[in-house]
N, C-alpha and C positions, 0 to 999 in steps of 0.2 A: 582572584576572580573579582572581577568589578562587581560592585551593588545594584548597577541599573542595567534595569533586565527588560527586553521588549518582548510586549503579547503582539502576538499577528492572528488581525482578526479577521476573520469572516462574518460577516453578520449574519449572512443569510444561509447560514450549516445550518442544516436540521429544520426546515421551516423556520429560521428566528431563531435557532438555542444557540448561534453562534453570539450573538450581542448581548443575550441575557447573560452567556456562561464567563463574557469578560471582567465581569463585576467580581464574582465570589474568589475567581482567579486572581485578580487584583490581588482582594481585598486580603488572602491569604497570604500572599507574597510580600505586602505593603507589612502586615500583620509580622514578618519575620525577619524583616528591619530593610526591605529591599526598596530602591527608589523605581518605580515601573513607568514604563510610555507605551501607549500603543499605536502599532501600527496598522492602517485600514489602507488601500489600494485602490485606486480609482476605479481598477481591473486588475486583470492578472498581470500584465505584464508590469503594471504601475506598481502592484502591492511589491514584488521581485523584486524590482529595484530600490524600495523603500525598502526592505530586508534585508537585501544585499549591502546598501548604505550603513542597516544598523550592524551588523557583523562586521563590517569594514573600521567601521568609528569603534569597536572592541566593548559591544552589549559584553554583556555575563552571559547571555543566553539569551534563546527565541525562543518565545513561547508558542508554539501555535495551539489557536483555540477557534475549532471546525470540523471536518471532516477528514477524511481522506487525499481529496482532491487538493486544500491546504498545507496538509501534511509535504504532500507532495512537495507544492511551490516551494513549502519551507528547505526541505532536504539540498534542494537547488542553490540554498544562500547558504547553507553550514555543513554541506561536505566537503571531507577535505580540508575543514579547518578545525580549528581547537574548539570552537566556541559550541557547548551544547544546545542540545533538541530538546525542549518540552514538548509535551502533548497534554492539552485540553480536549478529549474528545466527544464532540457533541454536532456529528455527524449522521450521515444515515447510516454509510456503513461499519466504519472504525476500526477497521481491518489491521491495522497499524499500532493500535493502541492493544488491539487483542494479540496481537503476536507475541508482545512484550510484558503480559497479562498487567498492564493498566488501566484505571478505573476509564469503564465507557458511559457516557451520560453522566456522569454526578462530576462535575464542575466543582465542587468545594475540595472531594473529597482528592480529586485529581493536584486542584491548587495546593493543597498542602502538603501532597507527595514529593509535587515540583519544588516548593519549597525547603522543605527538610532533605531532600538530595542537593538542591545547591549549597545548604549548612555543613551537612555532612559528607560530601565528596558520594552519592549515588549514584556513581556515573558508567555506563556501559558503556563500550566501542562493539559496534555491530557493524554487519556488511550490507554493501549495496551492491545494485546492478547497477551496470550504467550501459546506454546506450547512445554511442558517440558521444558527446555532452551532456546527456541528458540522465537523471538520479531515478533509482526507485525504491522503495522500501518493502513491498510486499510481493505481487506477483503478477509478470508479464502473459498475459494471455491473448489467443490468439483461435481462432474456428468459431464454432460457435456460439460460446461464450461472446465472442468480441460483436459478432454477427447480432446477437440481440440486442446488446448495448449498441450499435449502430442502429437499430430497429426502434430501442427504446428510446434515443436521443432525440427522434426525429418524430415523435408522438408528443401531441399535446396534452392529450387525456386517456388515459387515465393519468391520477396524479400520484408519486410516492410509488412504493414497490407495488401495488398494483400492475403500474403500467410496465413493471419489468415480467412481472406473468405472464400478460398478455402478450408482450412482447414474445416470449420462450415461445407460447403457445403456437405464435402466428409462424417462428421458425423452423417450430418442430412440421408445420407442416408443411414447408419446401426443405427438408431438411437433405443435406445428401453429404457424403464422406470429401472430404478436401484433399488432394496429394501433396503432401506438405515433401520439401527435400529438410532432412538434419544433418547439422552437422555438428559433431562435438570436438573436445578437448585430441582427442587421437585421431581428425583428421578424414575419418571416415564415414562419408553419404551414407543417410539412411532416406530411402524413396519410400514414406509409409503414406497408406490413405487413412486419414487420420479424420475424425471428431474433431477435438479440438489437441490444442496443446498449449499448456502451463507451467512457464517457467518461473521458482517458486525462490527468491532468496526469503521470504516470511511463508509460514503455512496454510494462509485463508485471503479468502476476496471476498465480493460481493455480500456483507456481514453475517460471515462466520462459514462462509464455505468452504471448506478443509481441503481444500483440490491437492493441494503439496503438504498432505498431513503432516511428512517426518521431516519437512524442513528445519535447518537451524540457522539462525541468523548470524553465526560466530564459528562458522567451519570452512567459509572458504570458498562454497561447490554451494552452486546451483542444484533444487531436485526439480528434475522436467518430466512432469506428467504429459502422459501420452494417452489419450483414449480413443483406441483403434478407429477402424470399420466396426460399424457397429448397424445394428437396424433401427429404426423409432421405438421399437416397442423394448430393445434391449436398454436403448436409453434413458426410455422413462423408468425403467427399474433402477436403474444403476444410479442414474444423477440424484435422488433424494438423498444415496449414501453419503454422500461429498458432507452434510453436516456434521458427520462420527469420523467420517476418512478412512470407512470401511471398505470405499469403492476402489482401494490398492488394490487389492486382494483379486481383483474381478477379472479373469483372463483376459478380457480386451483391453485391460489398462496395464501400461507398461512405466516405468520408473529410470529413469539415466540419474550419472551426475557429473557435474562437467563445472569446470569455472569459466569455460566460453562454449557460449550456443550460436549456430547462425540456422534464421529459419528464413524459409522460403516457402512460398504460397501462392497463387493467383487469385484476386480480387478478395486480398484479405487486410483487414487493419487488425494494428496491435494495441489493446492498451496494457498501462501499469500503472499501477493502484487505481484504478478506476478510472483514468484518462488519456486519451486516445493522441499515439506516439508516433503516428503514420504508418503506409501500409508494408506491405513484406516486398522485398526482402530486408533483414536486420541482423545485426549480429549483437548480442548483450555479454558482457563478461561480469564475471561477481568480482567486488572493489573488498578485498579486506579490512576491517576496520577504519571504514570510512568515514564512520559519523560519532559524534560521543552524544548518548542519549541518557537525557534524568530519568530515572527507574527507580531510585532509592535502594536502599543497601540490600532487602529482600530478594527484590527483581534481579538487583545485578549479581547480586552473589550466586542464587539458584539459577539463575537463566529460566526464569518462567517465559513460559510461550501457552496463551490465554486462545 
């Protein structure tokens, strides 16, 4: 494994912890005899091709150090190839660092995780979705979930998970069931009026929402949460569960598992990991050991999911 290892950074994760958190990352790395460069993106598609360039030119590893939405672009340059995934997560949600039960907000403690797994070989191969080209690492969602997050994207204030409250708030009251068509691995339409629906190769969204509680990221199979026809008032009971991922259990929620899902919907967008993938219809298959990700010997040996 080569010594010189790229951080890909986001400055502005977390209000600003994305450029503070590049430092102790560094410094931990630099600290365990590694030569480090980072890379910053003009934009998204700028940071991608600088990524892509440093996997190409054969980094040791990408570090990303942000969010979710980073995480993302990251998976984009090092699926499919040998070169490992770090994760600095210092994001709002971190959905991605929690699945793999990696340290979220502490930037040091993360860097010398990353560290001692490049020393010592801490490397997991997990799966992805992928959708036509495109990577995911935690979970494709789609109804009302995505509906807010269209609602929230497009508010200016309030600022931070505030404005995703409010957001719920203002959908819950035009709320109505969506006809989604499914179809799974055996070929066979399911015409449900559905909530929403969440296809889950990681077990949480939105940080720490447990929507695909029994997901595993190293079995192959997609879990595609289903939550029926439902009324407002059934779902403001049901949706606090999603933190425990007790809202399995709940008659209107239904569970498949598939290695290819194809959804369909009217006037619906998907996101995964938190970023909006275009609207339905789509088809996502799970990629077996798509990606090799630092976890260190703990994470990779037990298969923690945080």
């Amino acid at each position: 494994m080569s010594c010189d290892i790229t951080l890909f950074v986001n400055p502005t994760a977390g209000r600003g912890r994305g450029a503070h958190a590049a430092q102790p990352a560094a410094s931990a790395l630099r600290a365990a005899g590694f030569s480090v460069r980072t890379v910053i993106g003009e934009d998204a598609d700028d940071a991608l091709v600088r990524a892509r360039a440093a996997v190409a030119e054969g980094t040791g590893a990408l570090i990303a150090v942000g969010g979710d939405g980073l995480v993302n672009l990251a998976l984009q340059a090092v699926a499919g190839t040998d070169t490992p995934l770090g994760v600095i997560a210092v994001g709002t949600g971190n959905d991605f660092a929690r699945c793999l039960g990696l340290p979220v907000r502490d930037p040091a403690a993360a860097g010398t995780l990353v560290a001692g797994a490049l020393k010592d070989g801490g490397v997991r191969e997990i799966d992805l979705g992928r959708i036509g080209g495109h990577w995911f690492g935690t979970v494709l969602a789609c109804g009302f979930d995505s509906r807010v997050n269209d609602r929230g994207n497009r508010m200016r204030l309030p600022l931070g998970r505030f404005k995703y409250d409010l957001a719920i708030a203002l959908e819950l009251a035009a709320f109505k069931p969506v006809p989604f068509r499914l179809t799974l691995d055996d070929g066979a339409v399911r015409e449900i009026p559905a909530t929403l629906v969440a296809v889950g190769n990681g077990t949480s969204y939105g940080g720490g929402m447990l929507m695909c509680a029994d997901a595993r990221q190293d079995d192959g199979l997609f879990d595609v949460t289903v939550v029926g026809d439902c009324s407002r008032a059934t779902l403001l009971r049901v949706f606090p569960r999603v933190y425990k991922g007790t809202h399995l259990s709940h008659p209107a929620v239904s569970v498949y598992r598939a290695r290819r899902v194809e959804l369909a919907a009217p006037d619906v967008t998907a996101y995964a990991d938190g970023e909006p993938v275009g609207a339905l219809p789509l088809a996502a298959e799970c990629v077996p050991g798509a990606v090799r990700v630092l976890t260190g010997r703990t994470a990779a040996g037990e298969g923690l999911a945080g």
